[in-house]
C-alpha positions in Angstrom: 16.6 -3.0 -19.0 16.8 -0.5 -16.5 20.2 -0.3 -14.7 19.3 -0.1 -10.8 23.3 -1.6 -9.8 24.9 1.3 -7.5 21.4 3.1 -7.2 20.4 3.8 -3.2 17.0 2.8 -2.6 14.7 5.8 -1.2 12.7 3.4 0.8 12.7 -0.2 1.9 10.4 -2.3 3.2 10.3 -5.7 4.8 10.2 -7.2 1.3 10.8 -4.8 -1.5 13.2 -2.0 -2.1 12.1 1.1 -3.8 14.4 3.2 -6.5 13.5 6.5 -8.5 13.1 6.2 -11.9 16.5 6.7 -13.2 15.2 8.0 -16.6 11.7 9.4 -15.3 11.7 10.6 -11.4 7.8 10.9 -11.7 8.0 7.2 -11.6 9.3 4.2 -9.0 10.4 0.8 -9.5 9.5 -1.6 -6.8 12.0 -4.6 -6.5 11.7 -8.1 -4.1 15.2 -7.5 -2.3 17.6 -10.3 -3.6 16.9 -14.1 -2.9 13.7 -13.1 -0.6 11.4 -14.9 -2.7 13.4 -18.1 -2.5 13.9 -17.9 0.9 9.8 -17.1 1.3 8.9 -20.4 -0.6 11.6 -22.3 1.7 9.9 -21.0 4.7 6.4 -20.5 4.0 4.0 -23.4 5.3 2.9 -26.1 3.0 -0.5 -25.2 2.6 0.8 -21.6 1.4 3.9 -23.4 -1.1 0.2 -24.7 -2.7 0.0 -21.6 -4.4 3.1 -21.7 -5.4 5.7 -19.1 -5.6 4.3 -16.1 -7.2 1.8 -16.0 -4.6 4.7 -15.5 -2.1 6.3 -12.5 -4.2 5.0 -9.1 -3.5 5.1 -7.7 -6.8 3.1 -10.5 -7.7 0.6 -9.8 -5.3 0.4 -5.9 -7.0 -0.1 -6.9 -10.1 -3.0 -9.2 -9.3 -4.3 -6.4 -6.7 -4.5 -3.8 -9.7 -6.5 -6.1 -11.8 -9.2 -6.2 -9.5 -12.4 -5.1 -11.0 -12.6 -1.5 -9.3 -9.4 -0.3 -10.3 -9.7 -2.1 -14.0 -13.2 -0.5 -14.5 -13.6 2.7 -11.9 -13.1 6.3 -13.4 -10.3 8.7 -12.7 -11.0 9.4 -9.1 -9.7 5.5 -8.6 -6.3 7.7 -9.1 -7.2 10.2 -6.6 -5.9 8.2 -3.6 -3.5 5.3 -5.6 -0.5 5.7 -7.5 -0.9 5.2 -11.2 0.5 1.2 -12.0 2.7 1.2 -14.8 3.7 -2.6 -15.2 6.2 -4.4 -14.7 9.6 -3.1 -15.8 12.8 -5.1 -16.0 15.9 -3.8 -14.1 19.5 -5.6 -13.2 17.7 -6.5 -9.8 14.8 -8.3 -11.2 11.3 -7.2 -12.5 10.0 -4.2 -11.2 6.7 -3.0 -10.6 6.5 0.7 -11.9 4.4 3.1 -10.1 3.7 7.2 -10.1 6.5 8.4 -7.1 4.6 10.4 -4.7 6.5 13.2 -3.7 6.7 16.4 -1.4 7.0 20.2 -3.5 10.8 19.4 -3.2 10.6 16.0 -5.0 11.5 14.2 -2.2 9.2 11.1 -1.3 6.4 12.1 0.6 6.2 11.7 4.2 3.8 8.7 5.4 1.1 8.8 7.4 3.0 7.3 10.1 5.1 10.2 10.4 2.0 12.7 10.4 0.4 10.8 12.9 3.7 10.8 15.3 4.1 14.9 14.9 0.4 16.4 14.6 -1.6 13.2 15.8 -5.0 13.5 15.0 -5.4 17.2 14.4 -8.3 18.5 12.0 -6.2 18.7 8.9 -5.0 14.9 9.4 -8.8 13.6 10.3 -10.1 15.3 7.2 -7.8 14.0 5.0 -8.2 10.4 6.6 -12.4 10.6 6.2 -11.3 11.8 2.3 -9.5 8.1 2.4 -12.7 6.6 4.0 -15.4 8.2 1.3 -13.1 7.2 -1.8 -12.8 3.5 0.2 -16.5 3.4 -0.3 -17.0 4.9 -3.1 -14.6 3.0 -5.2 -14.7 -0.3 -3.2 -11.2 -0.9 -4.0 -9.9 -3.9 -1.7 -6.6 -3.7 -0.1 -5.4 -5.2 3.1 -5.2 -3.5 6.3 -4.3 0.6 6.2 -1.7 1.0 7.7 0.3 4.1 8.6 3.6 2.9 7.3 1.9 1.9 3.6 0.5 5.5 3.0 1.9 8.4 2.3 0.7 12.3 2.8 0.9 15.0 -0.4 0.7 18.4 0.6 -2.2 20.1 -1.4 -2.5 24.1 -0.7 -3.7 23.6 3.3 -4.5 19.7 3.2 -3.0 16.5 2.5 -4.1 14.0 -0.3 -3.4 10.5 1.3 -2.0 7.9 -1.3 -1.8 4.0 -0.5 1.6 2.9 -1.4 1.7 -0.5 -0.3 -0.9 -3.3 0.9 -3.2 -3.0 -2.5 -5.3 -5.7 -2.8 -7.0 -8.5 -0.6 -5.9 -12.0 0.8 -6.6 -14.8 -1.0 -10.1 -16.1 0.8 -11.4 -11.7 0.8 -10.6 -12.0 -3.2 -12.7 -15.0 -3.8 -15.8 -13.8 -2.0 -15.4 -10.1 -3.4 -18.1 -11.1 -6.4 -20.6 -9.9 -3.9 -21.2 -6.3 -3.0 -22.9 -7.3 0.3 -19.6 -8.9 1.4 -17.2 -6.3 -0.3 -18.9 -3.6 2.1 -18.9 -5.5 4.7 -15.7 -6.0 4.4 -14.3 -2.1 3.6 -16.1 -0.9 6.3 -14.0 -3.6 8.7 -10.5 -1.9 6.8 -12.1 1.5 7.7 -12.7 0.8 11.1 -9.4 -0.8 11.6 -7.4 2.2 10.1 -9.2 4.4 12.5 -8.0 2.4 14.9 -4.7 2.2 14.2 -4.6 5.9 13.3 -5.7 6.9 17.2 -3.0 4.3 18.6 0.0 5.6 16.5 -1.4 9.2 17.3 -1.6 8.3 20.9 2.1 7.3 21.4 1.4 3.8 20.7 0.3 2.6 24.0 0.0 -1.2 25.1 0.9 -3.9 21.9 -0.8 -3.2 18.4 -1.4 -7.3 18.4 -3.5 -7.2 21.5 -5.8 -4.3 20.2 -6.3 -6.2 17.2 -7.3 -8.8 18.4 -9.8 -7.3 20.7 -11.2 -6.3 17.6 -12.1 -9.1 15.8 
């Protein structure tokens, strides 16, 4: 069991805190954050306590989200824009889900997309790298929910970045039924792809008017 007690997260998100690798720094270990799962199930609405609780727990969700057929049976460019799943790893804080880290030359996580888009907005080098995003999307047909800025993060390669999706893998419940067909699964990438765009020209832009409203105008 991996000792996480004392360890300072490098990231945290609404539901999971992120550690190094104590014994392998090429590697993190996603945790819920204490008693969040509980408190999910308590709050969630009864038609989503159907599913019971795993459904609720994020890590759950990842592990389901790389089973899904692309990842399981795509080639090694499925690695080219998702961090290599390791598991699930137990540590004082619970079970982990064990990922590649994705870091800068320093070793430092790498800075999201997000952050990119806030500094250098859309400039040539961040479009190319987001259409490289795009082409594997379609290539691969890997599901995830929608991309946003905050769940991927930017590795410097020589004058480019490599965009990596950290966060968000896999499709809700009703997109991961229907994904048997090919017809719906590309209708349905080319919606995430659109939508990224989208939220990539409103975070460059300064975030102007509510991220809800524009979202709904484009449904």
């Amino acid at each position: 069991m991996i000792d996480l007690n004392g360890m300072t997260p490098f990231a945290e998100g609404d539901n999971r805190l992120c550690f190094i690798h104590p014994d392998n720094p090429r590697h993190c270990l996603k945790v819920m954050k204490p008693h969040l799962a509980d408190q999910q199930y308590t709050d969630a609405p009864w038609y989503k306590k159907l599913r019971g609780r795993k459904a609720l727990n994020d890590n759950e969700r990842e592990i389901s989200a790389y089973h899904q057929r692309a990842i399981v049976h795509g080639g090694d460019q499925i690695w080219h824009h998702l961090p290599r799943w390791h598991g699930v790893t137990p540590t004082t804080l619970g079970d982990a889900s064990e990922t590649d880290f994705i870091s800068d030359d320093q070793g430092n996580p790498a800075p999201t997309l997000e952050k990119l888009l806030k500094q250098q907005g859309t400039d040539p080098v961040v479009t190319a790298s987001l259409q490289q995003l795009e082409a594997w999307l379609r290539e691969t047909q890997v599901l995830s929910r929608n991309l946003l800025p905050h769940n991927i993060v930017a590795k410097t390669i020589g004058p480019r970045y490599q965009l990596y999706l950290i966060d968000g893998l896999g499709p809700p419940t009703v997109a991961s039924i229907l994904g048997w067909s090919e017809a719906w699964r590309k209708h349905y990438i080319e919606r995430r792809i659109q939508r990224m765009w989208l939220r990539a020209n409103w975070e460059a832009g300064g975030r102007e008017g509510q991220w809800s409203d524009i979202e709904r105008a484009d449904r």
